[in-house]
LOKE-895833 format. One record per residue (C-alpha): x, y, z. Coordinates in pm, whole numbers, padded with zeros to 5 digits, always signed. Example, Ala and Ser with C-alpha at 12.3 -4.5 7.8 and 13.67 -1.06 7.14 Angstrom:
BEGIN
+01230-00450+00780 +01367-00106+00714 
//
This chain:
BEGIN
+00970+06764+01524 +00706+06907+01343 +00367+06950+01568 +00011+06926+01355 -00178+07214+01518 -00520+07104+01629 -00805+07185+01376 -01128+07355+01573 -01416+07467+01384 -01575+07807+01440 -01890+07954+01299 -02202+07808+01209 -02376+07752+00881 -02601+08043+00794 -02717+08269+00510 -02579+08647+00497 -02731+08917+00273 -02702+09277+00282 -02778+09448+00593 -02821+09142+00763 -02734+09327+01090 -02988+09611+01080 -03332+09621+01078 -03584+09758+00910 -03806+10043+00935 -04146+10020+00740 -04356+10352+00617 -04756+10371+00534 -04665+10422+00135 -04496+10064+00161 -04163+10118+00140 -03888+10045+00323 -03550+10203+00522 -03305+10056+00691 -03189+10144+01055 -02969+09978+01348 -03103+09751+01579 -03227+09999+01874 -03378+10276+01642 -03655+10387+01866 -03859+10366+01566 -03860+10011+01554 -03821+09959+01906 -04069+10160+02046 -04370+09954+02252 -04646+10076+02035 -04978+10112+02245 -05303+09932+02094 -05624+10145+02087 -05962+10047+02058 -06194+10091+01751 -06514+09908+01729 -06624+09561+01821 -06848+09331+01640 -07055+09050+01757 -07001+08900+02179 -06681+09041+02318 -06528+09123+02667 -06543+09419+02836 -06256+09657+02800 -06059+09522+03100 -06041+09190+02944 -06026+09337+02591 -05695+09059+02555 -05938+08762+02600 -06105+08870+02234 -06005+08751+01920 -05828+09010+01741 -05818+09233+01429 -05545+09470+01416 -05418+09791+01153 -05100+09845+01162 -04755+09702+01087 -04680+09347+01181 -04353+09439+01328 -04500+09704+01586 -04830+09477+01643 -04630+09161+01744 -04402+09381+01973 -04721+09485+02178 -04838+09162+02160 -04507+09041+02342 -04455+09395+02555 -04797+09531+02677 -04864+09307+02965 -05226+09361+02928 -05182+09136+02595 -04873+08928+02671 -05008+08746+02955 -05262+08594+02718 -05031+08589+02426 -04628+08524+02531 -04590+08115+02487 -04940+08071+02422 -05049+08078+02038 -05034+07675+01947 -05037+07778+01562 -04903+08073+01355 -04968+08044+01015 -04844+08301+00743 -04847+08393+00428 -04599+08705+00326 -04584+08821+00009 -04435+08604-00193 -04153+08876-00363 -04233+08763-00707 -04059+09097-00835 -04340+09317-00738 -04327+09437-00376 -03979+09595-00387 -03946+09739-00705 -03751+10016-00632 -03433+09795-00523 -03215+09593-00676 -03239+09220-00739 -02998+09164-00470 -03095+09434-00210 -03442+09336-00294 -03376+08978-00159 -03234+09158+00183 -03524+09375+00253 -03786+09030+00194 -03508+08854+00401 -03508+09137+00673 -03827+09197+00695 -03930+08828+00787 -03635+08715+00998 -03769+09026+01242 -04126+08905+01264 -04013+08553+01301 -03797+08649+01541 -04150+08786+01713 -04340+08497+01619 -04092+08282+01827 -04111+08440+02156 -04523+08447+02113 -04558+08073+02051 -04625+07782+02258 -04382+07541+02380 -04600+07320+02173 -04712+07516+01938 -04611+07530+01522 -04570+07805+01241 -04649+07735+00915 -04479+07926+00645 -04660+07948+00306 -04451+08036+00006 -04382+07966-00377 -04059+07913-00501 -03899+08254-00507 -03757+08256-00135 -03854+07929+00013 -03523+07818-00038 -03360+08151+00137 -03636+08157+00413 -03591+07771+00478 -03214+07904+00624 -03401+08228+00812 -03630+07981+01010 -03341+07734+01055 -03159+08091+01237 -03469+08157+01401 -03605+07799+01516 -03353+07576+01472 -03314+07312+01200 -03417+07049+01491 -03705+07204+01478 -03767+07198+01149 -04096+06953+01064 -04208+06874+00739 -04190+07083+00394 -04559+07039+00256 -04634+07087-00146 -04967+07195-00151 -05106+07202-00520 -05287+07528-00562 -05409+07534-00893 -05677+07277-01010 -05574+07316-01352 -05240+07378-01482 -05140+07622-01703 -05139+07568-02098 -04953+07897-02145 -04658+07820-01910 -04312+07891-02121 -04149+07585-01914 -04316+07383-01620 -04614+07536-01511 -04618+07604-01187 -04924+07462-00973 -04801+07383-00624 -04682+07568-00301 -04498+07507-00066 -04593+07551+00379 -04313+07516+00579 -04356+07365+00937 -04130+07436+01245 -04214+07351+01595 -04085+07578+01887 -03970+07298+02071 -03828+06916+01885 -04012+06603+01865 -04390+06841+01793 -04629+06620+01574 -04937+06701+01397 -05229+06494+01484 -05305+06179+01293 -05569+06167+01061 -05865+05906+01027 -05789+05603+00835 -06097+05575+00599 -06050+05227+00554 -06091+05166+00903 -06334+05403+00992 -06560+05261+00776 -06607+04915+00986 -06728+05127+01321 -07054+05209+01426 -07265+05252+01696 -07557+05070+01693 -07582+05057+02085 -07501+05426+02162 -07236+05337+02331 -07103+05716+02518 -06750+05613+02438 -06854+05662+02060 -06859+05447+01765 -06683+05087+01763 -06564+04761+01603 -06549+04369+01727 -06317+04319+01488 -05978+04277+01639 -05747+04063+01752 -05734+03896+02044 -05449+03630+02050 -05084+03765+02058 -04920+03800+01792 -04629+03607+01968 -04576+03260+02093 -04649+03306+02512 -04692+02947+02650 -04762+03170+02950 -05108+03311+02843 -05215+03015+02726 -05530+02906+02893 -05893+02780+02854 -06168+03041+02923 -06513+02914+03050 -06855+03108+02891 -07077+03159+03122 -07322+02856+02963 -06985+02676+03058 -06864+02627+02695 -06512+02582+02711 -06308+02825+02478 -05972+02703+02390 -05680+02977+02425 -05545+03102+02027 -05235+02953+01872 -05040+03203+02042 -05235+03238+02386 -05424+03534+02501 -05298+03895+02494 -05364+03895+02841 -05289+03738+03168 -05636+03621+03300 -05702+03845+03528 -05710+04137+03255 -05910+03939+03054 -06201+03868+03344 -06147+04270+03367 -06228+04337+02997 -06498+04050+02979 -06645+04299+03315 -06616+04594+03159 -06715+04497+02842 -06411+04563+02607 -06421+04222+02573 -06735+04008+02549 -06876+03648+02389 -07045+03555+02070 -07350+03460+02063 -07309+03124+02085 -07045+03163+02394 -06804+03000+02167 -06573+03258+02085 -06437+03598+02257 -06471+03901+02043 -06305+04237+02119 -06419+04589+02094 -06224+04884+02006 -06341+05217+01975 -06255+05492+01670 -06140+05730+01957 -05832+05462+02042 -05716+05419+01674 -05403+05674+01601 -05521+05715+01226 -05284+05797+00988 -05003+06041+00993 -05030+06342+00741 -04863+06299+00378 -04648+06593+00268 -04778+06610-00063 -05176+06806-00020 -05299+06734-00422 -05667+06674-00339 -05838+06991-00424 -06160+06841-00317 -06014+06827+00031 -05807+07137+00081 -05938+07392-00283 -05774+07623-00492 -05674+07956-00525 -05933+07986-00807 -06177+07854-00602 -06088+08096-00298 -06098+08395-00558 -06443+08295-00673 -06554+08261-00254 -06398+08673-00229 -06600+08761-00536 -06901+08626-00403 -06847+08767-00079 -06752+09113-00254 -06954+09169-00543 -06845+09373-00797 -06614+09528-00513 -06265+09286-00544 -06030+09416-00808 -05851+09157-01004 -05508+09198-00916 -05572+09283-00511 -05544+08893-00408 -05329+08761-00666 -05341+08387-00484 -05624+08388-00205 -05620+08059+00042 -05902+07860+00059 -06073+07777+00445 -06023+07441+00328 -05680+07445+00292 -05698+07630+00640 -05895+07409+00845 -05702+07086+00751 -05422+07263+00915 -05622+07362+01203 -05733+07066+01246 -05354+06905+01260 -05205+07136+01509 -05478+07259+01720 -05784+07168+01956 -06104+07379+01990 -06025+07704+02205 -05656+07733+02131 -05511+08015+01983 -05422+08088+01635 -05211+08390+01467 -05214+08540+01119 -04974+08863+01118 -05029+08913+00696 -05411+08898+00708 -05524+08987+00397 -05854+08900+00360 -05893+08770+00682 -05902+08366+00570 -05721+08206+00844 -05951+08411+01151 -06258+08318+00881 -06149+07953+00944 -06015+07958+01284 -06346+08124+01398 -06613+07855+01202 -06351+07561+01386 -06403+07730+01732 -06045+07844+01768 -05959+08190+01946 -05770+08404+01700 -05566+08730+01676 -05467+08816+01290 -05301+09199+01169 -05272+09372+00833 -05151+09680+00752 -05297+09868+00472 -05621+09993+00670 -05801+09982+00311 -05789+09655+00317 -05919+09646+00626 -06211+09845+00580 -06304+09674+00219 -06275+09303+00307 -06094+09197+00579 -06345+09356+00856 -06637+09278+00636 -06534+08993+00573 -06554+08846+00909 -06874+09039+01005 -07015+08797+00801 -06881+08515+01002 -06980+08637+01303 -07361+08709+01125 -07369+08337+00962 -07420+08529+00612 -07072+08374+00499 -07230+08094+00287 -06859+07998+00120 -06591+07828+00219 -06577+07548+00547 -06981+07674+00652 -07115+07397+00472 -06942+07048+00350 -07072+06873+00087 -07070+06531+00062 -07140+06259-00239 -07399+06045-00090 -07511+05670-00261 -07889+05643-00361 -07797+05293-00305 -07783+05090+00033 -07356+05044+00071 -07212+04873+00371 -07009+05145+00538 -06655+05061+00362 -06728+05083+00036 -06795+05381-00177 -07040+05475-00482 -06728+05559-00689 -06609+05171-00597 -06957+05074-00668 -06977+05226-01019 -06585+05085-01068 -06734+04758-00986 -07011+04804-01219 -06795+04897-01521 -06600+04591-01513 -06895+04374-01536 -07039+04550-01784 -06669+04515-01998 -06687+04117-01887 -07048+04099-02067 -06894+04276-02352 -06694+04034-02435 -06922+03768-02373 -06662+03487-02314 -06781+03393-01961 -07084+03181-01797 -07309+03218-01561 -07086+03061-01254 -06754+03215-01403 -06888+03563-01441 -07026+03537-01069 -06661+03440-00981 -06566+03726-01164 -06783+03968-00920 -06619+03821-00673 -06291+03886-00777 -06340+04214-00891 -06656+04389-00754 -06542+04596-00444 -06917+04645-00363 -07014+04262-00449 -06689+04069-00320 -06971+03893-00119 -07282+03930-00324 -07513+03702-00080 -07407+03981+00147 -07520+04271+00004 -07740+04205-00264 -08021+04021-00049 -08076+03850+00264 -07871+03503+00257 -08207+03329+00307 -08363+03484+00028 -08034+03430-00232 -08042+03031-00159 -08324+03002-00366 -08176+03227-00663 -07999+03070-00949 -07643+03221-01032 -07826+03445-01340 -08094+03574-01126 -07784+03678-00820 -07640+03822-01103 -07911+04075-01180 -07970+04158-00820 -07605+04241-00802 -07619+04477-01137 -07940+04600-01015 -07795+04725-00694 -07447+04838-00824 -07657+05051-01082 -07831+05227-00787 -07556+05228-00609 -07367+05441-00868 -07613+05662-00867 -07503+05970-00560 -07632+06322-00508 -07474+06571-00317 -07542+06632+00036 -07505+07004+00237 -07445+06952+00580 -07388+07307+00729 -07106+07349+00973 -07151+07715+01100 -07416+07897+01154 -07254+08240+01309 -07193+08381+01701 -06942+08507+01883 -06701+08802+01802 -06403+09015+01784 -06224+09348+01841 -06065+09564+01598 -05778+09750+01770 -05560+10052+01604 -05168+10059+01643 -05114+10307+01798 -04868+10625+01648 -04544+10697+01791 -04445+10847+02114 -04184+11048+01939 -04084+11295+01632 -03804+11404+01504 -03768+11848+01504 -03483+12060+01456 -03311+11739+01438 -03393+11595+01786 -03648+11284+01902 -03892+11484+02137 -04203+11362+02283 -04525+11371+02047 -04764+11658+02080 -05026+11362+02148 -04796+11242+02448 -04934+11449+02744 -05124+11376+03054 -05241+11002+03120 -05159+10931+02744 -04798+10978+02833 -04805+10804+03136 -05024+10498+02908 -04741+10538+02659 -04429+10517+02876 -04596+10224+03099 -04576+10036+02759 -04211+10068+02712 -04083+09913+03020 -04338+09667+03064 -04527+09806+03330 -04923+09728+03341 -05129+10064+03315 -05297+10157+03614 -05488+10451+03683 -05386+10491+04063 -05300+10885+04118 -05047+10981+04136 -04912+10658+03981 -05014+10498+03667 -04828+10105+03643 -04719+09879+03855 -04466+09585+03807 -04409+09394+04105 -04303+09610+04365 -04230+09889+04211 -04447+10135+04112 -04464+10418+03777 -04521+10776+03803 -04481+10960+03503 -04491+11368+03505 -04580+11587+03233 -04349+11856+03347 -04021+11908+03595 -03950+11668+03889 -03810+11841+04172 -03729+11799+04561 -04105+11849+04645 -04230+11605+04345 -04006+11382+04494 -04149+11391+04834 -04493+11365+04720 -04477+11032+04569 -04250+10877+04856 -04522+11015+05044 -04818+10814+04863 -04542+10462+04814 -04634+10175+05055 -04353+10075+05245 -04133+09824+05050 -04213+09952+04755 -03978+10093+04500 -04002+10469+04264 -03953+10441+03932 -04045+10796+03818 -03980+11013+03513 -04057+11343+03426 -04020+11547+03089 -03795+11789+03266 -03563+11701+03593 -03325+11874+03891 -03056+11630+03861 -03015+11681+04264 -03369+11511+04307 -03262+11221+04109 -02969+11111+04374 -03208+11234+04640 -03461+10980+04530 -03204+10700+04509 -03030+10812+04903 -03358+10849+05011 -03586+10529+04885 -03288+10259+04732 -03384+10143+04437 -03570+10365+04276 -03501+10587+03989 -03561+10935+03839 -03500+10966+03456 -03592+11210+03208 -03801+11197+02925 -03794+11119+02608 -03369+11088+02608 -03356+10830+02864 -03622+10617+02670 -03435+10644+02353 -03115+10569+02486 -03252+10281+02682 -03358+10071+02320 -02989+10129+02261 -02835+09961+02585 -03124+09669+02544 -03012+09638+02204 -02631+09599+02244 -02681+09375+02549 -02905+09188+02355 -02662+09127+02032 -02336+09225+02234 -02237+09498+01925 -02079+09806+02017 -02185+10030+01769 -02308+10391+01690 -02630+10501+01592 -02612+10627+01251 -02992+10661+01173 -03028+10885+01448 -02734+11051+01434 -02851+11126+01098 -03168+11271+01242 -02982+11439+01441 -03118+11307+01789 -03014+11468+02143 -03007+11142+02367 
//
């Protein structure tokens, strides 16, 4: 007898390119080399230092609390972000929306690779700043990923690695031209695409108002609860023999329940008549109910953004730059800007006022630009410091100064020189208008059939007694003469101009923040400390790397729960030793290290005080990305990049 073995699957379904398991290590001339996972060069806690401020900021204790403009790498920025406590407390599980948009590898930014290597180092170098990105957002919090169609495809499977294809949202095609192409050699290509994941399932963007009902709310009472309607229902919209009873007004008119009874047992309903949800006509012979535009859900976002009115263009954002920068933007420097508009409609789905928003690839600075004018705190980082320093930085000193007159500051809106009832429009009004006119043209119909044909077809006269003139004055019009009042008052209604209603005017501020350089170098083919790394900025540095916060309490600089940080710019002996034991509270633990150590003093510390530790620096730093990183991926491996450098660890 023959037995089937049993079938069990193994793996998962992923994408592999080359040097998949390394990382990447970036350099200021852009380019690119690859390294293990535990390189101290890419695992190093890189310490953020303090350049200038603009506008209303915190003091330098709270210096976290500010939105944020970094220089440096996006790789080493996010890792302070998520390592310095100073900034992870404010930052760790608590950005509700990252939005990026990388370069878009259309052949340009790693020209000095192959096609297929090129694809791995675009690959790479997101998958380790989305990797970042995860641990920094909120449990209900979203990234949106803006590409074209070079590597959407490929970074669709990175985020699925990263996120998890449960948490994968909605794929949005954003049209970014507002004209296509006549010299395209195939399709032209005039749309983007934003990918959305969530950090956690079931995330939804917010609704969005439903026009059509919006228009039928007002508030001609002031009602505090906002604008509302009378308009709905109030029988329900099943059969309950139950709910149905008769309601007395209080003139004692008798109001018969719906077809269907009530929608609520009477009780509720002598609540709502209280409170004044619900209430009676005029004439006590019906019950009205009110609902207010707060309680309506609106309508969920489409995936498809083609409005350029509503979100711009890429053209449109270039022209915003060149007015901002004036003879100072080169051509070819922002290939395919974003427009605020196209910004704030995604602010607006996925955050409230005061949360925080993230842009590691700032460019020239439009999501902070946006984020700011919407009230939003915001961090964003870009690395070429030219950039910086041309727009970027200028850039929002102008938000901050209300001299930013582009963009979300101001919305315009068409507005009717006509009197429209609030759910129609001047474009329906000059629709309306043009298929009269045609009707006339053709000069087939009469007085009373042409008025049935407003009717019929006029959005803004489907009641013309309504609109046209007051109902007591129309009686005594013949059907010609309601005919001209209608034309007259569709022709003005056509008629708009546009109206500026300014949305920012400038305040608040922000802090520009260096990354820091390295604690190490490479000489004579060993990682030693950096000539820069002496004194408090070596304690400052090393506090970084093992999460410690930086305190200046001699003759220890961090703390971390109980146990407290002394770092010493020279050798740690039996007396050292003493000394700090000496100045520990009771309970507390050591954790000291000194550039040079008696071995003997180490196990002294650890008979003496249990618990605490003496290590030497910079080896035991080095070595300790090494043990974090093969815990962290369970690889045993070697370290050929430093062996290469030839480090003594």
């Amino acid at each position: 007898m023959t037995t089937v073995p049993e079938f069990r699957p193994s793996g998962r379904l992923e994408l592999t390119w080359t040097n998949k398991n390394q990382k990447l290590l970036s350099h200021e001339d852009g380019s690119y080399e690859w390294t293990v996972p535990g390189d101290y060069r890419t695992s190093e806690v890189r310490l953020l230092h303090d350049v200038t401020t603009v506008g209303e900021t915190h003091n330098s204790a709270h210096r976290a609390k500010d939105n944020l403009l970094i220089r440096g790498d996006a790789l080493h920025a996010l890792t302070s972000l998520t390592q310095l406590p100073e900034f992870a407390q404010h930052y760790v599980g608590k950005v509700k929306l990252v939005y990026i948009d990388p370069p878009f590898n259309r052949g340009q930014a790693f020209v000095h690779y192959d096609d297929a290597l090129e694809h791995s180092v675009w690959l790479t170098m997101m998958r380790d700043r989305l990797e970042q990105i995860e641990t920094l957002l909120a449990d209900d919090g979203s990234i949106w990923l803006h590409l074209d169609d070079v590597e959407s495809h490929r970074a669709r499977l990175v985020l699925d690695e990263v996120f998890g294809p449960k948490n994968f949202v909605a794929e949005i095609a954003w049209r970014s031209t507002d004209s296509s192409s006549n010299n395209a050699k195939g399709f032209a290509k005039d749309h983007n695409s934003i990918m959305i994941y969530s950090k956690m399932p079931k995330w939804r963007p917010k609704h969005l108002p439903d026009p059509a009902k919006s228009g039928h709310y007002s508030n001609p009472d002031n009602n505090p609860r906002g604008p509302w309607y009378d308009g709905r229902d109030v029988q329900n919209p099943k059969l309950r023999p139950n709910l149905m009873y008769d309601v007395v007004s209080p003139s004692g008119n008798v109001i018969k329940h719906p077809k269907n009874g009530w929608r609520w047992e009477r009780e509720t309903l002598e609540a709502k008549l209280a409170s004044g949800e619900l209430f009676f006509n005029e004439n006590e012979t019906a019950i009205k109910r009110i609902s207010f535009l707060w309680e309506q859900d609106g309508l969920p976002p489409s995936d498809i953004w083609f409005n350029v009115g509503e979100t711009g263009s890429s053209r449109g954002a270039k022209n915003h730059l060149k007015n901002l920068f004036p003879g100072v933007l080169t051509p070819d420097l922002f290939d395919t800007p974003k427009p605020e508009q196209l910004m704030r409609k995604i602010i607006e789905l996925s955050t409230e006022p005061g949360d925080l928003v993230l842009d590691c690839f700032a460019g020239s600075g439009t999501t902070a630009a946006a984020a700011h004018k919407m009230g939003r705190r915001w961090a964003t980082v870009e690395w070429q410091h030219s950039t910086i320093e041309t727009y970027t930085m200028p850039r929002l000193a102008k938000v901050i100064e209300g001299t930013d007159p582009g963009g979300i500051t101001e919305t315009t809106a068409v507005e009717s020189l006509g009197d429209l009832p609030d759910d129609v429009t001047a474009a329906s009004a000059k629709a309306a208008l043009g298929v009269l006119d045609k009707l006339l043209e053709h000069g087939t119909f009469d007085d009373l059939a042409l008025l049935q044909s407003v009717k019929k077809y006029g959005t803004f006269v489907a009641n013309p007694k309504r609109h046209a003139l007051p109902s007591d004055e129309l009686t005594q019009l013949t059907d010609r003469e309601i005919l001209k009042t209608v034309f007259s008052a569709l022709r003005k209604a056509g008629k708009t101009r546009n109206v500026a209603t300014k949305n920012w005017s400038g305040g608040g501020g922000f802090r520009v923040l260096d990354v820091g350089p390295s604690m190490f170098e490479v000489e004579d083919r060993q990682v030693l400390l950096a000539h820069w790394a002496a004194g408090d900025a070596l304690g400052e540095a090393v506090a970084g790397q093992y999460g410690f916060a930086y305190l200046k309490e001699s003759p220890f600089c961090g703390r971390k729960g109980k146990q407290r940080l002394a770092v010493i710019d020279g050798l740690v002996n039996d007396p050292v030793v003493d000394f700090l034991l000496d100045w520990l509270d009771e309970g507390d633990l050591l954790v000291a290290f000194g550039t040079g150590i008696d071995p003997e003093s180490a196990n002294r510390l650890a008979e003496l005080r249990r618990g605490s530790t003496l290590k030497k620096i910079p080896q035991s730093i080095v070595s300790s990305y090494r043990r974090t990183k093969r815990r962290s991926t369970g690889l045993n491996w070697a370290s050929p990049s430093l062996q290469a450098q030839g480090a003594d660890v």
